[in-house]
N, C-alpha and C positions, 0 to 999 in steps of 0.2 A: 504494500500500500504506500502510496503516493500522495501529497499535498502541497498546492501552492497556494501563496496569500496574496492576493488579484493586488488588496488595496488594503492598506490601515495599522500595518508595520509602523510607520512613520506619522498617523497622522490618525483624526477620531472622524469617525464618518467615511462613505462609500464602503463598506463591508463586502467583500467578497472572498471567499476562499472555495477551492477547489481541491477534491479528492477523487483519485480513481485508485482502480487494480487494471490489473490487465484485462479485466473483462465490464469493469464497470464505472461510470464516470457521475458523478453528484456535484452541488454546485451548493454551497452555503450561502445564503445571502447575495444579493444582488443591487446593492444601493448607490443613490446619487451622492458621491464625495461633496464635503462641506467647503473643501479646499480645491478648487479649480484650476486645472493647470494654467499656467501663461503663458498664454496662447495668442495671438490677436486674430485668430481666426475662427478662436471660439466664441460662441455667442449663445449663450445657457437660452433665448428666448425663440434661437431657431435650432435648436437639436433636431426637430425633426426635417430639416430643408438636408441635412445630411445624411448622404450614404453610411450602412454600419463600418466598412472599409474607412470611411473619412473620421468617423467618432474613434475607430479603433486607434487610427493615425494621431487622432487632438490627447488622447490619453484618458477619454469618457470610459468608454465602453475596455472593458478587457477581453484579450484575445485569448478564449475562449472556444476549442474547436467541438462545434457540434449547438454551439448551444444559441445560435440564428439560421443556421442552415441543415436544414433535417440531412441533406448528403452527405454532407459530412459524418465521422463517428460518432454519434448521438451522445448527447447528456443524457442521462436516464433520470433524472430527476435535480430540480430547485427548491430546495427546501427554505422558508423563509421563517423569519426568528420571530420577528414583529412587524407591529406595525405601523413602523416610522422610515420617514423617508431616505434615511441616510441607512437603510436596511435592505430598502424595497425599490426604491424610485426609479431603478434602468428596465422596467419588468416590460415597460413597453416597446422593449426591442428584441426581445427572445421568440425567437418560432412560436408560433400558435399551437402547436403540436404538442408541447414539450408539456409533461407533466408536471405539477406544481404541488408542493405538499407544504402544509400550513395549516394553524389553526382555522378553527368557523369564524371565529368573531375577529381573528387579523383580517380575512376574507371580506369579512362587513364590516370592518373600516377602510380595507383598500377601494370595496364599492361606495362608500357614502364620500370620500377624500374626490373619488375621481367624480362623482356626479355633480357635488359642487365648484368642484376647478374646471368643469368644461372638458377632463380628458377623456378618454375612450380604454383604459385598464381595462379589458375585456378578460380575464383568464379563461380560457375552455377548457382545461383539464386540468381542477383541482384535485386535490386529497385530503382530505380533513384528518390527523392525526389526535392524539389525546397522550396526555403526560405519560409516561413511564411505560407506554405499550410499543416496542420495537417495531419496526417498518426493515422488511428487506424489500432491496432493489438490490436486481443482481446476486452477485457476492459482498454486499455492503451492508450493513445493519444498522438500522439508525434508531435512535432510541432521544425522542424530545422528554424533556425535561421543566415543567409549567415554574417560572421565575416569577419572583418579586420584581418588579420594575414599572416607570412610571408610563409603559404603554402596557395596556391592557392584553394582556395575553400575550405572553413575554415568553419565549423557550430559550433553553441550552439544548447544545445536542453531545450525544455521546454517537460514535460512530466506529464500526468495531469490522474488523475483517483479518484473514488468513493470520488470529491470534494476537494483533496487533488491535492498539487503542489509541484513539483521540478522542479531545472533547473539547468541543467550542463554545464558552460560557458565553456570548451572546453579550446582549446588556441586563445586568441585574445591580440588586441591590436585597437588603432584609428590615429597611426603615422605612418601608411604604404600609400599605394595606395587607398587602399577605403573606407577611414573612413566617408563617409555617409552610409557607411553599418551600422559601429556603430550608428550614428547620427538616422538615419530610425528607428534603434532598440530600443533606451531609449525612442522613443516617440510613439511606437506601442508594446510594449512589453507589459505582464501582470504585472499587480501591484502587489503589497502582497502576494508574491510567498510563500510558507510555509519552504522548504528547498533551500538556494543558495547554491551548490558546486562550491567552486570559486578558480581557479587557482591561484598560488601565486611564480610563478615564480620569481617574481621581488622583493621580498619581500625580506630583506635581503641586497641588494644593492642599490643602490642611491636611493632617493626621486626625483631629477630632474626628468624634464619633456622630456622622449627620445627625441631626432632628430628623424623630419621626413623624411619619403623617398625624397622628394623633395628637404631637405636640401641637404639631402646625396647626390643626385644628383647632388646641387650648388658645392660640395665640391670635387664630382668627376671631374666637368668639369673643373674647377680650375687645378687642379693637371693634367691632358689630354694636358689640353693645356701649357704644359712646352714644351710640344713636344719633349720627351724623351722614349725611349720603357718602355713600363708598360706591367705589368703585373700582373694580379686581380686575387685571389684566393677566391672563393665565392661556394654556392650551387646551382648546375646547375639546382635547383628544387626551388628556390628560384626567381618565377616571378617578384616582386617588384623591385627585384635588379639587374635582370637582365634588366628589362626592364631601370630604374636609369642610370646604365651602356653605355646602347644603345642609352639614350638619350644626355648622356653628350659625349656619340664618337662624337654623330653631331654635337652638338652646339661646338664643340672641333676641328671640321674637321679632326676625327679619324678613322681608320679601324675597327669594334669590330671583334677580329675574335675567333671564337669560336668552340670548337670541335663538331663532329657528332653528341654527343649524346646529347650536349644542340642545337644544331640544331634539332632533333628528338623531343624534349620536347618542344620547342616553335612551333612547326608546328603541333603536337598533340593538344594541346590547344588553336592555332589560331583558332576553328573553334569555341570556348565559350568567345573570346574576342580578342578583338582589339592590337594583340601581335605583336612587329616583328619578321622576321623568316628569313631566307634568302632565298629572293626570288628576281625579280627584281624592287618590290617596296618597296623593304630596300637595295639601294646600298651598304649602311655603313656594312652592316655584310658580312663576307665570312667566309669559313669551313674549317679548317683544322684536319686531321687525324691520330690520335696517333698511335702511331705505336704497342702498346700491348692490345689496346682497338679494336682497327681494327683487329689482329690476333684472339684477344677473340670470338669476332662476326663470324668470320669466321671460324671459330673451332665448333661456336654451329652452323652452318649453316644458318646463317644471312647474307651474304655475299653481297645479296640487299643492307642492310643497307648503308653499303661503297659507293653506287651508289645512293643516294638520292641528294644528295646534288653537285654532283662531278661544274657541273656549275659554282659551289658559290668557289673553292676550293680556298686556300692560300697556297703555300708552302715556305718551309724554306727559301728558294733562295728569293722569295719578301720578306720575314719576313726581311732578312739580309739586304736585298736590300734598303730598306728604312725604318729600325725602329721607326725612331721618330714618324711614321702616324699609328704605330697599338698600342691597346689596348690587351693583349690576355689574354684570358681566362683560369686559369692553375688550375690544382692538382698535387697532389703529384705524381700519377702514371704515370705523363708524364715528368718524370727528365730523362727519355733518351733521349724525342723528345728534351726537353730545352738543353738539352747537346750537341747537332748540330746547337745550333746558335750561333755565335759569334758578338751578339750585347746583352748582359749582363750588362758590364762594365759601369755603368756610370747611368741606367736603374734606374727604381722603380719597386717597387716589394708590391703591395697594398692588406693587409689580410682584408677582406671583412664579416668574422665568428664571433662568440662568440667567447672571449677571450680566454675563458676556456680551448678550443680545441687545445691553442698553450701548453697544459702540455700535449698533446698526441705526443708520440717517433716521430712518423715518421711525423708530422706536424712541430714539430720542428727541424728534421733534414732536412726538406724541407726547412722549414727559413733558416737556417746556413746554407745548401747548396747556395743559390740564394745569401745569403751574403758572402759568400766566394768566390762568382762571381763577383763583387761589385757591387750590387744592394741594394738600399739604401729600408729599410724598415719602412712602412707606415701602421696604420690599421687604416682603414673609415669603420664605422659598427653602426648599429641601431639594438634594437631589435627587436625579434620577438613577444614578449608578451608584454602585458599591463602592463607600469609605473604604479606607487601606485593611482595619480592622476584617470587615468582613472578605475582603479579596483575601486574607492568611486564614481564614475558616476555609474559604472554599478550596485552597490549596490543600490544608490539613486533610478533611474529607476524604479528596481526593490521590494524595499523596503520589506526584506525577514524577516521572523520571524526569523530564524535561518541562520546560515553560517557556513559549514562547508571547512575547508581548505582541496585543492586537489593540486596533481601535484605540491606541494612544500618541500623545505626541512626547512622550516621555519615556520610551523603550528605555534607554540611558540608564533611568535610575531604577528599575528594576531589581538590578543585586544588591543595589544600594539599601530596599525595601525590605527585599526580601533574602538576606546574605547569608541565608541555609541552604540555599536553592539552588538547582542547575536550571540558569536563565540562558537563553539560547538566543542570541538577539539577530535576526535575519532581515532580508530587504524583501521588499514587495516582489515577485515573479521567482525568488530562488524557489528551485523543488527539492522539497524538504522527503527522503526516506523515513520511514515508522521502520526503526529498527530496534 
């Protein structure tokens, strides 16, 4: 058994790693890199005006045999981990043929992501897998592994063949919502795995131990009950925190009111867990309707959409009406709707994302807008990966002969981490033997 690392050696996002045998070829992950090469012929907003030859060329797409052109030696299977872009987003250039194996509810966030972007994510040949039950393809075994992480339906994969082991922990963590996930996992997992490819997000930043969602929660309800208009800018793909969010409106006696499209996204996935949604056994949530996100929809002929929820609806007139009792739920793309209320002044304004994301323009001109409103700014935020703490649990667990660093831009300090270890620090395209 054989393994290369497409993308993410060097750098966090675009995830792809590739495993064959002589008789069989798998694909880990297949995501759009966060870091773009430097190109000037690249143009992230025409990818598609490009040959896959030409993407292959800019350094997008990895060269990959079998797995755009069914003539070629076939991939036998794309397994994907979650469901975030820097995981998934190159999916719309793989053969239609090719079989795709992933959770249901990744599955219904990559359809509810693409119906509201406008894209055409069509998969025709999923596989719906479930935690800890093995999947062969070929002479390959793959065995997912259901993770703590702050996308919803998060796998590890363990991947086993002619007696040889790897396992690709994905993105996880055990400070969110379901850390007996993790808990379940270090005490059913395989031992002596021969390759760990281990995320290292966090590497690089603090040692402390993250806050968990439940703190965040304490912290939210706190802040709710000043009883002053708030307003949370979070990822409306982001279960943990939404659900955080909705918990602390209650115990806060708050409105959460929240747009269509995270209305659409918890009512998709109310049927794989115990979510609220707006319905009439969540009074605390009502809907409200942006106004260039509702035109959107209704331009691509979704116009349904706007009628799902109408029941649950809030408008501006109660927003204004009594702010102190809502919570809402914002982006950037709704600073025309924020621009017709006039209860700002006095307000909080709470960024709920990685830091990092306030060096993006229009994130930050969305800050200094809402602060030039006088909205006093606040960021309540955990992460989504594993602290260094729990990355040396899931080594322990796991106990690998080797470890190689993925999805970090911190390979480097690795041994520096973890100085018991054989860290094995490689470049994106070497092929790695399971020996």
């Amino acid at each position: 058994m054989q393994f290369k690392i497409h993308r993410g050696t060097k750098e966090i996002g675009g995830s792809c790693i590739e495993v064959w045998t002589d008789k069989t070829r798998i694909v880990l992950d297949f995501g759009m890199p966060l870091v773009f090469p430097d190109n000037p012929a690249y143009d992230l907003q025409k990818l598609y005006d490009y040959s896959i030859d030409q993407l292959i060329g800019f350094g997008l797409l990895p060269e990959i045999q079998g797995l755009y052109l069914s003539k070629e030696r076939p991939v036998n299977g794309l397994f994907i981990s979650h469901a975030h872009m820097d995981h998934y987003g190159l999916i719309d250039f793989i053969r239609p043929d090719l079989e795709v194996f992933l959770g249901a509810p990744t599955h219904e966030l990559i359809k509810i992501t693409s119906l509201f972007s406008g894209k055409t994510r069509d998969l025709k040949r999923c596989n719906y897998f479930k935690s800890a039950e093995p999947l062969s393809i070929g002479d390959i075994i793959v065995t997912p592994y259901l993770m703590d992480h702050s996308a919803f339906d998060a796998y590890a994969f363990l991947i086993e063949s002619e007696g040889k082991s790897i396992f690709y922990s994905g993105d996880f963590r055990k400070h969110g919502r379901k850390p007996n996930a993790f808990y379940w996992f270090t005490h059913n997992c395989l031992k002596n795995v021969d390759f760990l490819l281990l995320e290292g997000t966090s590497i690089g930043r603090s040692e402390k131990v993250s806050l968990s969602e439940p703190e965040i929660e304490s912290i939210f309800s706190r802040e709710f009950s000043k009883h002053k208009f708030t307003m949370v800018y979070s990822s409306g793909q982001n279960i943990d925190r939404l659900v955080s969010i909705y918990k602390a409106c209650k115990n806060a006696g708050r409105i959460f009111a929240i747009d269509f499209y995270t209305a659409n996204v918890l009512l998709s996935l109310s049927k794989y867990a115990s979510l609220p949604f707006p319905s009439p056994n969540f009074p605390e949530i009502r809907v409200f309707f942006p106004w260039g996100l509702s035109k959107k929809m209704s331009d691509l002929g979704h116009k349904q959409l706007l009628y799902n929820f109408t029941d649950f609806k809030i408008s501006k007139e109660q927003i204004n009406g009594d702010p102190g009792k809502i919570v809402m739920f914002v982006r950037p793309t709704m600073k025309v709707d924020i621009n017709r209320l006039f209860c700002l002044s006095g307000g909080t304004f709470i960024y709920s994302l990685w830091s990092g994301y306030l060096k993006d323009k229009r994130t930050n001109d969305f800050v200094s807008y809402l602060q030039s409103k006088g909205m006093e700014f606040m960021a309540i935020h955990t992460s989504g990966h594993a602290d260094i703490p729990t990355l040396r649990e899931m080594i322990s667990a796991l106990n690998p002969s080797v470890i190689i660093p993925v999805h970090t831009f911190e390979s480097n300090r690795y041994q520096e981490v973890f100085p018991d270890r054989n860290i094995r620090i490689v470049n994106d395209k070497d092929v790695i033997d399971v020996v």
